[in-house]
N, CA, C and O atoms as a GROMACS GRO file, in nm:
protein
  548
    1UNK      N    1   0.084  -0.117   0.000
    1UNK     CA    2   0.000   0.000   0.000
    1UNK      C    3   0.088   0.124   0.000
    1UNK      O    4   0.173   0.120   0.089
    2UNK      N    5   0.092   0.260  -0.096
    2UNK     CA    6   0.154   0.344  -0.076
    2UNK      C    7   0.109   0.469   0.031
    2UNK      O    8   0.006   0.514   0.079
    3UNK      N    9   0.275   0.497   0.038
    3UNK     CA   10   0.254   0.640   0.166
    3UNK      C   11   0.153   0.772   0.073
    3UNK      O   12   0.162   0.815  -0.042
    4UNK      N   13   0.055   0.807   0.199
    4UNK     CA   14  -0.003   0.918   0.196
    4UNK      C   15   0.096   0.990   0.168
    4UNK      O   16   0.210   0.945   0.181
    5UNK      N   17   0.068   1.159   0.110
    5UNK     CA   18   0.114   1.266   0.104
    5UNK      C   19   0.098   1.331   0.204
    5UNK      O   20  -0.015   1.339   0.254
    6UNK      N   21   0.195   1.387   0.252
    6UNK     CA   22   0.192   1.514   0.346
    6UNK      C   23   0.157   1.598   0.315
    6UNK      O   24   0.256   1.665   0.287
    7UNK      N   25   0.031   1.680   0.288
    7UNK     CA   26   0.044   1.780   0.253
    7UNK      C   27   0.104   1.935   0.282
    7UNK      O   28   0.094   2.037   0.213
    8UNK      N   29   0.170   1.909   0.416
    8UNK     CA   30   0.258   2.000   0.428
    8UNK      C   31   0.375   2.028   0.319
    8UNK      O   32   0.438   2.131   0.295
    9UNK      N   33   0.379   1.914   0.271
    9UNK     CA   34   0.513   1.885   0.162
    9UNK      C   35   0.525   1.967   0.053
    9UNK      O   36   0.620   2.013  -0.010
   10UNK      N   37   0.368   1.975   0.042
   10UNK     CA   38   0.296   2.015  -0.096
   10UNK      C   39   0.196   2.113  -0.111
   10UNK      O   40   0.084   2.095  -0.160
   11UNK      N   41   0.263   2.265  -0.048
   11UNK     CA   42   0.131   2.360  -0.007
   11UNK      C   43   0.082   2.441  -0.054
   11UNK      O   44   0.036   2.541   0.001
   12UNK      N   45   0.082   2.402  -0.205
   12UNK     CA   46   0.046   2.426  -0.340
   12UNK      C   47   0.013   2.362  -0.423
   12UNK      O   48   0.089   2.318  -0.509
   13UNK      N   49  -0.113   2.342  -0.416
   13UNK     CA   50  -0.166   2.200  -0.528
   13UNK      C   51  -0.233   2.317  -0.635
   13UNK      O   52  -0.348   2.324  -0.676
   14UNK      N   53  -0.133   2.394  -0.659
   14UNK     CA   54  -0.241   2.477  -0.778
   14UNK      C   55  -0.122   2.502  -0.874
   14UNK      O   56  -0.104   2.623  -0.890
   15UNK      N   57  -0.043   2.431  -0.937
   15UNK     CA   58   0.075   2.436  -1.038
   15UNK      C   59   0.056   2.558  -1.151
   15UNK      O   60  -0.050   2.592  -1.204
   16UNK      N   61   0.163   2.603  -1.170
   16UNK     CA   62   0.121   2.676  -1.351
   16UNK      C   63   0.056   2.481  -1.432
   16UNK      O   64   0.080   2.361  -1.424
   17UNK      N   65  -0.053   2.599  -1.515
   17UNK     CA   66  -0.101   2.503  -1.585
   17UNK      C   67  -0.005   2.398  -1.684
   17UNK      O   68  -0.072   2.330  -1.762
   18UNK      N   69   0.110   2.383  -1.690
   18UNK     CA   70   0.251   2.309  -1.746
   18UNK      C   71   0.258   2.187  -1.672
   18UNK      O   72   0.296   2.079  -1.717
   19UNK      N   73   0.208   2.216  -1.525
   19UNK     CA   74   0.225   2.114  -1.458
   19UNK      C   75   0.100   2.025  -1.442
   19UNK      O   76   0.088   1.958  -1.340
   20UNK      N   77   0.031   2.021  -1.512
   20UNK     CA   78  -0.130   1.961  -1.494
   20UNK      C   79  -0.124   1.834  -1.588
   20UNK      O   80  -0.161   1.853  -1.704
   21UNK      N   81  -0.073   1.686  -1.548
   21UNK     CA   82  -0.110   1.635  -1.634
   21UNK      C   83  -0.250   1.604  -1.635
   21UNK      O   84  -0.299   1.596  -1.748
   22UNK      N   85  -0.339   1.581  -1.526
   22UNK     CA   86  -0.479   1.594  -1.564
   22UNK      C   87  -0.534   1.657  -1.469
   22UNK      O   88  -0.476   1.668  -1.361
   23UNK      N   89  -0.690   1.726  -1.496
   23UNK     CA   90  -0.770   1.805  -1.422
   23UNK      C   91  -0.851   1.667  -1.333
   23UNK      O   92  -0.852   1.546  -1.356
   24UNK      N   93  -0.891   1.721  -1.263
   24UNK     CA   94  -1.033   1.612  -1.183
   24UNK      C   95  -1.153   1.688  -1.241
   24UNK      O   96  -1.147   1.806  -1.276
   25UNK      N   97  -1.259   1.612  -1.248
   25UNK     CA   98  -1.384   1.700  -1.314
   25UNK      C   99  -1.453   1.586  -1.389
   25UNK      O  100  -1.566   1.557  -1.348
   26UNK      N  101  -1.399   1.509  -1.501
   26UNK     CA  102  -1.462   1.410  -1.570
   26UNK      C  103  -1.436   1.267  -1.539
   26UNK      O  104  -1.315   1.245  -1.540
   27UNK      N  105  -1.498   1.177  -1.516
   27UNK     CA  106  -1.472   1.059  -1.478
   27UNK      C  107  -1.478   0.969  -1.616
   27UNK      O  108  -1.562   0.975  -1.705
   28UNK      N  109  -1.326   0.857  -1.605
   28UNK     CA  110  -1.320   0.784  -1.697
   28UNK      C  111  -1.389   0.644  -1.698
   28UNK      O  112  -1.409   0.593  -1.588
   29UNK      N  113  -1.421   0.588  -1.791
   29UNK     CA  114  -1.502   0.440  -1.782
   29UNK      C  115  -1.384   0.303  -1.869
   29UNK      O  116  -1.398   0.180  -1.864
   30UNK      N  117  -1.306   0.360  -1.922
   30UNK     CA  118  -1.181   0.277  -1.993
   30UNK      C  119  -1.062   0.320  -1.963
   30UNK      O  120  -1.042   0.397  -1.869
   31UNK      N  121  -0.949   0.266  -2.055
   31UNK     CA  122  -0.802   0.303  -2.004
   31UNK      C  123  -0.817   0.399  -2.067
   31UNK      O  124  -0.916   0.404  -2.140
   32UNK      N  125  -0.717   0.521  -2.065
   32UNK     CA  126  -0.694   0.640  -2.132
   32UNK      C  127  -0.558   0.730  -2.080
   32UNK      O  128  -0.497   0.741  -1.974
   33UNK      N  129  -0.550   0.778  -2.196
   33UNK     CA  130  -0.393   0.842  -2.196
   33UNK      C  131  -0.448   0.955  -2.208
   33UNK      O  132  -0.544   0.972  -2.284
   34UNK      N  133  -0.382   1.078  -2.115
   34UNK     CA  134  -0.402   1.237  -2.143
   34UNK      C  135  -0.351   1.287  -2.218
   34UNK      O  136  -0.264   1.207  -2.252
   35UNK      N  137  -0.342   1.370  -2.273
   35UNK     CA  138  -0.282   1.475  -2.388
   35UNK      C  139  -0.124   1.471  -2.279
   35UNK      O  140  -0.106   1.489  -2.159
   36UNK      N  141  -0.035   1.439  -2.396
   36UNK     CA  142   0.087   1.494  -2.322
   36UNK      C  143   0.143   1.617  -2.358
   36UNK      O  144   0.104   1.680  -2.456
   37UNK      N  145   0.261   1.666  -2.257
   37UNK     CA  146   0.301   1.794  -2.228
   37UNK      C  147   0.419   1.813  -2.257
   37UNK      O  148   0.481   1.724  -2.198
   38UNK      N  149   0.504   1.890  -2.324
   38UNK     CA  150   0.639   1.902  -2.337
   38UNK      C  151   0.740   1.978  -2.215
   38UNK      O  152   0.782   2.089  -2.181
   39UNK      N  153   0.745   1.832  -2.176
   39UNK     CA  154   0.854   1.842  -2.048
   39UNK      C  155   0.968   1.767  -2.070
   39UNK      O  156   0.919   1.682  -2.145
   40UNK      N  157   1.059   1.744  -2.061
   40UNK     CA  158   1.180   1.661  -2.030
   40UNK      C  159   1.194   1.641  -1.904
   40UNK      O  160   1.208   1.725  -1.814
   41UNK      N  161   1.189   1.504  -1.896
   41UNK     CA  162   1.153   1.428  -1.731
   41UNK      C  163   1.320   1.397  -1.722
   41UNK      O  164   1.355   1.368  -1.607
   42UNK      N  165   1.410   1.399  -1.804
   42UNK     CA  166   1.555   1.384  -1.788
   42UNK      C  167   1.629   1.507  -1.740
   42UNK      O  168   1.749   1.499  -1.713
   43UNK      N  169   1.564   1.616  -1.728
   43UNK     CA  170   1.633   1.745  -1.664
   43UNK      C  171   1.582   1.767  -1.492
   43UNK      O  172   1.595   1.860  -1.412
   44UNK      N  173   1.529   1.655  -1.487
   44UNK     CA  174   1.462   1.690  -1.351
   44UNK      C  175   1.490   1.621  -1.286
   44UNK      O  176   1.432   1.514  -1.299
   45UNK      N  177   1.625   1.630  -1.139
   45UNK     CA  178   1.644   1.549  -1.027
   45UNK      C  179   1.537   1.484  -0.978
   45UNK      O  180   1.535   1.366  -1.013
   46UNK      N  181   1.476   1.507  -0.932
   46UNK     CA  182   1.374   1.394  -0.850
   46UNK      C  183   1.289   1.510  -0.845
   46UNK      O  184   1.318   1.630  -0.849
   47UNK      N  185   1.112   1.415  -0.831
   47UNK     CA  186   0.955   1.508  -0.910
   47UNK      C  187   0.887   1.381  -0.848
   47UNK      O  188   0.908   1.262  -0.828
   48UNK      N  189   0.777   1.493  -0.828
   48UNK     CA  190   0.686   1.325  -0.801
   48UNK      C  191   0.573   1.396  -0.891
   48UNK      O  192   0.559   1.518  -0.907
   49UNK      N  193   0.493   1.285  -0.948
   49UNK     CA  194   0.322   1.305  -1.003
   49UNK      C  195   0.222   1.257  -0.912
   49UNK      O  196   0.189   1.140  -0.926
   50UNK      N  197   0.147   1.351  -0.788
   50UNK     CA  198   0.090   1.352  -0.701
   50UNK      C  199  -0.047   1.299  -0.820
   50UNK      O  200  -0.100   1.348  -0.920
   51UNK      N  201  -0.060   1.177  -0.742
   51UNK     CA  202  -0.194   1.142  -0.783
   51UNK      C  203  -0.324   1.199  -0.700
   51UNK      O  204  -0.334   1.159  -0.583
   52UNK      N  205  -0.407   1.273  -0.740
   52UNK     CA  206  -0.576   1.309  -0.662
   52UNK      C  207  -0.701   1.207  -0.730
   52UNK      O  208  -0.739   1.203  -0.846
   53UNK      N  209  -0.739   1.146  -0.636
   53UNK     CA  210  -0.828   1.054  -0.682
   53UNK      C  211  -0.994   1.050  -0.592
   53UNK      O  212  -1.010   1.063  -0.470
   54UNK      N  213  -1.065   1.037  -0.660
   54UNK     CA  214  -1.228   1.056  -0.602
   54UNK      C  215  -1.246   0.904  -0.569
   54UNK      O  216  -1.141   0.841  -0.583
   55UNK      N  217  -1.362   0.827  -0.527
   55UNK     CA  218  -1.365   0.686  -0.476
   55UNK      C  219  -1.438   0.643  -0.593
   55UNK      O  220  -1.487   0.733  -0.662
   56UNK      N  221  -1.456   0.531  -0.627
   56UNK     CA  222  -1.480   0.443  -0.712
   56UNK      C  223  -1.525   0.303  -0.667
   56UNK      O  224  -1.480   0.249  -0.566
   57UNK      N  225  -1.617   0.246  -0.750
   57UNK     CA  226  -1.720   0.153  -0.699
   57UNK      C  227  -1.640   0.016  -0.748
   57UNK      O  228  -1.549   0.016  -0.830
   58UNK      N  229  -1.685  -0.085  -0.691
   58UNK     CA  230  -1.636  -0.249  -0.755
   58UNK      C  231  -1.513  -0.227  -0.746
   58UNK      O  232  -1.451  -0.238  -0.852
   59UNK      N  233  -1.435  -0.190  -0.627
   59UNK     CA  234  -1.264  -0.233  -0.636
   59UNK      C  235  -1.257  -0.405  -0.594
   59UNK      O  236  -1.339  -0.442  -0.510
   60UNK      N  237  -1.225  -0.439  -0.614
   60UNK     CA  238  -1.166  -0.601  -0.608
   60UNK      C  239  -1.027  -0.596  -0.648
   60UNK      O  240  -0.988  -0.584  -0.764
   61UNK      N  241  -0.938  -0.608  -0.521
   61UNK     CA  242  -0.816  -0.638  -0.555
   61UNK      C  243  -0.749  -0.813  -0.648
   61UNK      O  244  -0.752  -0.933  -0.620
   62UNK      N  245  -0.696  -0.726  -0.766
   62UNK     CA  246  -0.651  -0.864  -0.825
   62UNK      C  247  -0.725  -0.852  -0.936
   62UNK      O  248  -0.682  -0.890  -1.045
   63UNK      N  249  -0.856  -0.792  -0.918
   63UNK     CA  250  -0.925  -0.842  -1.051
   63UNK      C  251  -1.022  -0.725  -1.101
   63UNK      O  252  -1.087  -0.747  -1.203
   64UNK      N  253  -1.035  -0.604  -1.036
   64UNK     CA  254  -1.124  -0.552  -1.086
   64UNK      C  255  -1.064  -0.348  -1.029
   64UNK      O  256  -1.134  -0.272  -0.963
   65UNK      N  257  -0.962  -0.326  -1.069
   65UNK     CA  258  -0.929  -0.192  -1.005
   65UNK      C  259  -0.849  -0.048  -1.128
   65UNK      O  260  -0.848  -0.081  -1.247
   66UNK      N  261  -0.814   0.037  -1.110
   66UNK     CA  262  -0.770   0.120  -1.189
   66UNK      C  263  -0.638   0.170  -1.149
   66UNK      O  264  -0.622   0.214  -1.035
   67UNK      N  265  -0.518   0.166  -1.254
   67UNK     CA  266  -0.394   0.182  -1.226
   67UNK      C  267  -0.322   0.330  -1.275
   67UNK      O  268  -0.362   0.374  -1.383
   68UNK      N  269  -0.276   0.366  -1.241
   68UNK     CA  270  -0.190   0.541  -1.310
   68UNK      C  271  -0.088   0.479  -1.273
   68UNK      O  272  -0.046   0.408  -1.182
   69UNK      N  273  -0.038   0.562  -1.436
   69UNK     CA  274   0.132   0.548  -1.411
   69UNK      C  275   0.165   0.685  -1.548
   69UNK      O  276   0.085   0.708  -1.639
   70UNK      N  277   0.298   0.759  -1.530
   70UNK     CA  278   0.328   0.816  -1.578
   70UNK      C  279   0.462   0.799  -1.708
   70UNK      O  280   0.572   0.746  -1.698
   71UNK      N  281   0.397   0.868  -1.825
   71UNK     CA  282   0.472   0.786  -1.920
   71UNK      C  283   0.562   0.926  -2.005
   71UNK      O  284   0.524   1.040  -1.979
   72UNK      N  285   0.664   0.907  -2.091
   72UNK     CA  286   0.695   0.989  -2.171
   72UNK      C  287   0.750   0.942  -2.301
   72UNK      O  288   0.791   0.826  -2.290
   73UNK      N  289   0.766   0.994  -2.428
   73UNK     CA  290   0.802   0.986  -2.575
   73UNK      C  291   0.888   1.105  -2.605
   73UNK      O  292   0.909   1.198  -2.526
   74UNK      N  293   0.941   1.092  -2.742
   74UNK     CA  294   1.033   1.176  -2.765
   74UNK      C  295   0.939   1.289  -2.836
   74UNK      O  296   0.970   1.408  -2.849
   75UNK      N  297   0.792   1.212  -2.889
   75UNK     CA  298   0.723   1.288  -2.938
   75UNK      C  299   0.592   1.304  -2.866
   75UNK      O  300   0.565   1.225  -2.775
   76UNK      N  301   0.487   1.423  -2.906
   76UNK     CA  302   0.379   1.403  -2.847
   76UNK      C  303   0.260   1.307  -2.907
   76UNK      O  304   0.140   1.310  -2.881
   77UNK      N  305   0.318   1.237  -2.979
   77UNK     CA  306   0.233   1.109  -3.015
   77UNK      C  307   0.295   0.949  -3.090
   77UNK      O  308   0.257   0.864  -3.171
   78UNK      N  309   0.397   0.976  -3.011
   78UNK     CA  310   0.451   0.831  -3.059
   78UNK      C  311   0.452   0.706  -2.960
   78UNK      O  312   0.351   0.665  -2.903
   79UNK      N  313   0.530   0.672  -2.951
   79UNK     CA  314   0.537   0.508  -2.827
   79UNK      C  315   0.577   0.581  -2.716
   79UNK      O  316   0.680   0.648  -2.707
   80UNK      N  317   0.464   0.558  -2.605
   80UNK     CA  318   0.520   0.634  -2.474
   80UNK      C  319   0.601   0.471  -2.388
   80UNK      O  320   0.574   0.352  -2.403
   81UNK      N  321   0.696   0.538  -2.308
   81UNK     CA  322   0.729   0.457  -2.217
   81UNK      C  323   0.708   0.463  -2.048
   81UNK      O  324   0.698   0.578  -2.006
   82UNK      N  325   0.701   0.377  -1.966
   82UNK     CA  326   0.649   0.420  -1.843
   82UNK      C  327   0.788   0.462  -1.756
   82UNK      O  328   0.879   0.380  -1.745
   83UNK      N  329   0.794   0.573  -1.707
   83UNK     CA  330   0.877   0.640  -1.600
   83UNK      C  331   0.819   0.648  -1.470
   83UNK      O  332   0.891   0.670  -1.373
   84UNK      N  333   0.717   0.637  -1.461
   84UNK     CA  334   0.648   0.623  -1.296
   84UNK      C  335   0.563   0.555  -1.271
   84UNK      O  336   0.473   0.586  -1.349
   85UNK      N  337   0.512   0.431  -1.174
   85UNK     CA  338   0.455   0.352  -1.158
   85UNK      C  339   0.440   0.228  -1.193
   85UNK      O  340   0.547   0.168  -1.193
   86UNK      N  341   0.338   0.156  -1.228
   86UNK     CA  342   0.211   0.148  -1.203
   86UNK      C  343   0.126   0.172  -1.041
   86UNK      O  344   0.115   0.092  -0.949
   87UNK      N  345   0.074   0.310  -1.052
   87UNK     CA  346   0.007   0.326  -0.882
   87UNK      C  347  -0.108   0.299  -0.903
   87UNK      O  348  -0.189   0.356  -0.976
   88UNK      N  349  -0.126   0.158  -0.803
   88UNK     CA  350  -0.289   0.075  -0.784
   88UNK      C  351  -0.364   0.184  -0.712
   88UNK      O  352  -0.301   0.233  -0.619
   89UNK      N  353  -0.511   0.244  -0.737
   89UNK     CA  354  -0.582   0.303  -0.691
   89UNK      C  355  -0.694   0.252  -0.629
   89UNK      O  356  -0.785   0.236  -0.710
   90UNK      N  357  -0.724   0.216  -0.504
   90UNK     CA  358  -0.801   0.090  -0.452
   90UNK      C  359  -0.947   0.164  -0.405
   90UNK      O  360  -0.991   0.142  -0.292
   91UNK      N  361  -1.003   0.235  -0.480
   91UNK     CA  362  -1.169   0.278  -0.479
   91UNK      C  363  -1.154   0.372  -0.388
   91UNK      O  364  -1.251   0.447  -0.389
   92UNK      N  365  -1.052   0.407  -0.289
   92UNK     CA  366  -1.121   0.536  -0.185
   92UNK      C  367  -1.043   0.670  -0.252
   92UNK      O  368  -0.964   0.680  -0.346
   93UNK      N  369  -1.094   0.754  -0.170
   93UNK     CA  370  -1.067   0.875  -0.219
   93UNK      C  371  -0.918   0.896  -0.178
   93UNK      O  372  -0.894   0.860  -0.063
   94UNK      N  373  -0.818   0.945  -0.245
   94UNK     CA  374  -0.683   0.970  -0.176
   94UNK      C  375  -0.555   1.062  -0.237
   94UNK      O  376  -0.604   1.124  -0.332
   95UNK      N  377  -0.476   1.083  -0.230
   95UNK     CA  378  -0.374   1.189  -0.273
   95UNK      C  379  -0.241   1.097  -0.224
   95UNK      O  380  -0.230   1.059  -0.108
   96UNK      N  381  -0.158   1.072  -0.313
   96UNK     CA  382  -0.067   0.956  -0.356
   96UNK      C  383   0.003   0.982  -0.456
   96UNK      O  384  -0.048   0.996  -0.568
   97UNK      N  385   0.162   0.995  -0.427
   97UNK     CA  386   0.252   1.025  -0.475
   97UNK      C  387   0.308   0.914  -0.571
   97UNK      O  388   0.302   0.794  -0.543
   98UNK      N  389   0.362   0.964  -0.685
   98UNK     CA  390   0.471   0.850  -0.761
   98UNK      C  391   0.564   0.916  -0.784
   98UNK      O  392   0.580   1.002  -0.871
   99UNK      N  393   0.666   0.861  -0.664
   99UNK     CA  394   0.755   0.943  -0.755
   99UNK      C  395   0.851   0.874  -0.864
   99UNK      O  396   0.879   0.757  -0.889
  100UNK      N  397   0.894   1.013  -0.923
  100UNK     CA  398   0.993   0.990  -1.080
  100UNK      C  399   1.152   1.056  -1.003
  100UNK      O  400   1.169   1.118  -0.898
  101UNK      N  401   1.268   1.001  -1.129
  101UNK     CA  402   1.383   1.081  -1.138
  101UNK      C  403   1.406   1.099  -1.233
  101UNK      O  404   1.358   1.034  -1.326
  102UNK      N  405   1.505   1.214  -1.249
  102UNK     CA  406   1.528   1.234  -1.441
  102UNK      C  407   1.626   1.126  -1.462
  102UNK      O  408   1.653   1.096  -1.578
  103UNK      N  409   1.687   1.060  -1.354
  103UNK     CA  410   1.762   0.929  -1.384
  103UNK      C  411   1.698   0.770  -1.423
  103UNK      O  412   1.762   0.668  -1.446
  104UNK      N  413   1.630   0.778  -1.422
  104UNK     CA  414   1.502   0.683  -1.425
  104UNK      C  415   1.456   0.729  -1.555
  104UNK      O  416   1.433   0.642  -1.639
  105UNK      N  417   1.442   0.835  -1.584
  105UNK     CA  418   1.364   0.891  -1.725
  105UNK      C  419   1.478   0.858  -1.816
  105UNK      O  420   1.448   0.791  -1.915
  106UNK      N  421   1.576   0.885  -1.803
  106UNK     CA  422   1.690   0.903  -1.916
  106UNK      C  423   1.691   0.722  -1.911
  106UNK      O  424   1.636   0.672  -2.010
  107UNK      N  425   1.730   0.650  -1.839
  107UNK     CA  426   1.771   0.481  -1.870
  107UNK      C  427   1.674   0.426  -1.944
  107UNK      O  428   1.689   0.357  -2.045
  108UNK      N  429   1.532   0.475  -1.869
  108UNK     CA  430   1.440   0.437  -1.985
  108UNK      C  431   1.406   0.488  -2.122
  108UNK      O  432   1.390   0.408  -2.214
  109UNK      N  433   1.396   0.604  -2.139
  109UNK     CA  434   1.363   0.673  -2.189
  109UNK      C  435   1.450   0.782  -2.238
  109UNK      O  436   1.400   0.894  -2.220
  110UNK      N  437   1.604   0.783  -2.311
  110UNK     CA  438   1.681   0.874  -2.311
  110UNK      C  439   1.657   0.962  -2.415
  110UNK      O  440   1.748   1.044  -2.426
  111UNK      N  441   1.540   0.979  -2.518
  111UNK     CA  442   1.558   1.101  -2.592
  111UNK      C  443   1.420   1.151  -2.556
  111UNK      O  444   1.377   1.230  -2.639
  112UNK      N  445   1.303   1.115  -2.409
  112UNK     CA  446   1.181   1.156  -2.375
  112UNK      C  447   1.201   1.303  -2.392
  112UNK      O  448   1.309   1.360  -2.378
  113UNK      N  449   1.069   1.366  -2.427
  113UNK     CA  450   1.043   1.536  -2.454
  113UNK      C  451   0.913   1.560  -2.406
  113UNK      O  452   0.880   1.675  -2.375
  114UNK      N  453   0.826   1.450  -2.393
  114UNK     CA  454   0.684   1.487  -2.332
  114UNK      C  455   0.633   1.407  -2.241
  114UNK      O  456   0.629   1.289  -2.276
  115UNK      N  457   0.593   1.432  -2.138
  115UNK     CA  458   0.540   1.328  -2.051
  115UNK      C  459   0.362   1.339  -2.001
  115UNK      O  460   0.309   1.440  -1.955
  116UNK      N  461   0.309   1.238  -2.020
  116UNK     CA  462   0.167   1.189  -1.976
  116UNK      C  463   0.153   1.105  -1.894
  116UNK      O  464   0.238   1.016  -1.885
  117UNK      N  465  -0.008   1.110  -1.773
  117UNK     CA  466  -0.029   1.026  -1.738
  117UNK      C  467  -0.133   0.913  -1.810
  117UNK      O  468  -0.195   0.962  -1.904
  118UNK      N  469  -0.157   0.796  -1.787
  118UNK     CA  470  -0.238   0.682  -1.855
  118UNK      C  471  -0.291   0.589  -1.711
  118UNK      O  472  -0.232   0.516  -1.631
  119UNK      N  473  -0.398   0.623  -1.722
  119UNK     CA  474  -0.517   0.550  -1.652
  119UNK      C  475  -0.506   0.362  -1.701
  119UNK      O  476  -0.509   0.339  -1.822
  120UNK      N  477  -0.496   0.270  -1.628
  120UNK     CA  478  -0.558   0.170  -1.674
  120UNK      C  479  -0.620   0.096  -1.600
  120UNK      O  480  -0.592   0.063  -1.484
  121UNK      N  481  -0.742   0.055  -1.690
  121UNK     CA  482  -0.880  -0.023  -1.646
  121UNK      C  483  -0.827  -0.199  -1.655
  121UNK      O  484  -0.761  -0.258  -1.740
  122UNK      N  485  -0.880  -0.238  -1.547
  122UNK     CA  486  -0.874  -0.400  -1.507
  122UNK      C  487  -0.966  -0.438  -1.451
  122UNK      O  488  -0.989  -0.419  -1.332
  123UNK      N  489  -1.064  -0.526  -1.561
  123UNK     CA  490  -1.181  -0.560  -1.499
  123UNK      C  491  -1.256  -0.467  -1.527
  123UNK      O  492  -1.242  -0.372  -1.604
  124UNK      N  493  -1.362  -0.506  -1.441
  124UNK     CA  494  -1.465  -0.388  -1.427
  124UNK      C  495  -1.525  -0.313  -1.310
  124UNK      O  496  -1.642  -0.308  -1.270
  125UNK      N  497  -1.395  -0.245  -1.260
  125UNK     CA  498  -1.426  -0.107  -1.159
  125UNK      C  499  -1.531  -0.009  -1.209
  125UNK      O  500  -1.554  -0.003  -1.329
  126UNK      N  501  -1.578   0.048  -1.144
  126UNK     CA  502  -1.650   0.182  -1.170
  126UNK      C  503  -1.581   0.252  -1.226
  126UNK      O  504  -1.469   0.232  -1.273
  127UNK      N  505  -1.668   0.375  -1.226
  127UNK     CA  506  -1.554   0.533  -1.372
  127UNK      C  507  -1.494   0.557  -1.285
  127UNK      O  508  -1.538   0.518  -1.177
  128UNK      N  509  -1.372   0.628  -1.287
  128UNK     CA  510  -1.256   0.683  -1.230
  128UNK      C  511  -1.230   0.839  -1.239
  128UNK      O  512  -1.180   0.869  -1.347
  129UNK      N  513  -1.254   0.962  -1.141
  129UNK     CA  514  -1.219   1.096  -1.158
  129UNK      C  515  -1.086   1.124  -1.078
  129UNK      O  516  -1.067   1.125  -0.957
  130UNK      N  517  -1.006   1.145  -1.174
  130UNK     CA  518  -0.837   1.176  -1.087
  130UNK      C  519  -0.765   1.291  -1.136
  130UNK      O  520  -0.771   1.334  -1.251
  131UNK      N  521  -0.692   1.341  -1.034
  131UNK     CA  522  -0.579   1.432  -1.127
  131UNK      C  523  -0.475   1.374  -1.064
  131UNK      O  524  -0.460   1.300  -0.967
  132UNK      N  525  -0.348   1.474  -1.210
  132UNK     CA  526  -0.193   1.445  -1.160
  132UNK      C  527  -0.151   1.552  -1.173
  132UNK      O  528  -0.161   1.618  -1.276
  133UNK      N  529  -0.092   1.590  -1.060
  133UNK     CA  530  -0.006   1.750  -1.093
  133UNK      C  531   0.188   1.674  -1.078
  133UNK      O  532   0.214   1.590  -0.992
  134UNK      N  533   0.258   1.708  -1.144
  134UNK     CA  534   0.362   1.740  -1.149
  134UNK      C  535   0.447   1.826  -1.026
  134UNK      O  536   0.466   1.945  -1.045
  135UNK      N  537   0.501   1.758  -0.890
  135UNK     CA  538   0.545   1.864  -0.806
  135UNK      C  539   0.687   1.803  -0.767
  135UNK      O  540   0.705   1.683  -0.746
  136UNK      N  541   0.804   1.922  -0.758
  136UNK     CA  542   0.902   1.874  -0.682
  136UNK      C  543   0.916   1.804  -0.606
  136UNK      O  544   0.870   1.876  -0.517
  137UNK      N  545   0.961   1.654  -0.521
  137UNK     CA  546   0.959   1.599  -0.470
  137UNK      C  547   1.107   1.640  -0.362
  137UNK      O  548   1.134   1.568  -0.265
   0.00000   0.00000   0.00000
């Protein structure tokens, strides 16, 4: 199970909009990838993508839950690769960190230029409303 956020850590959950990989507001019913952002996750010592998540119905661990993980490409629409996660989201409401390094970005990912988050559906959980902001770790 991952560590809560402090939110002392983090006493600004309102980023320039650069840092938004997703808003909360619409709830998803499949996997889905957000519009990615032109960042280079290789210039950045250590970052985390604070996950915000609303609760969600039918969690069943193992067989029925929704995963975030954060990905980047060299382009904004080519083969993304994963640099952060997979963070299991287990139906309650919560604020949950992944963190990334730009050392981690570069081994995987050494010519990344944009980074997104990607929702994925397993089973059949309920819709999913989350954000990810981008914050220094």
């Amino acid at each position: 199970m991952p560590t809560f956020v402090n939110l002392k850590r983090y006493p600004r959950l309102e980023p320039d909009h650069s840092e938004v990989l997703r808003e909360k507001g619409t709830a998803i019913s499949a996997t889905t990838a957000e519009t990615a952002i032109a960042l280079n996750p290789r210039t950045l010592e250590e970052f985390a993508a604070v996950v915000i998540s609303n609760t969600y119905t039918s969690f069943t661990a193992g067989s029925a839950f929704w995963q975030v993980s954060i990905e980047s490409c060299p382009t904004s629409s080519g083969t993304f690769t994963a640099i952060g996660g997979p963070l299991t989201i287990d139906g309650t409401a919560a604020i949950v960190p992944i963190p990334i390094s730009g050392y981690l970005a570069e081994y995987r990912d050494s010519n990344s230029l944009f980074v997104r988050a990607r929702a994925i559906k397993t089973g059949s959980p309920g819709n999913l409303d989350y954000a990810v902001l981008l914050t220094p770790d």
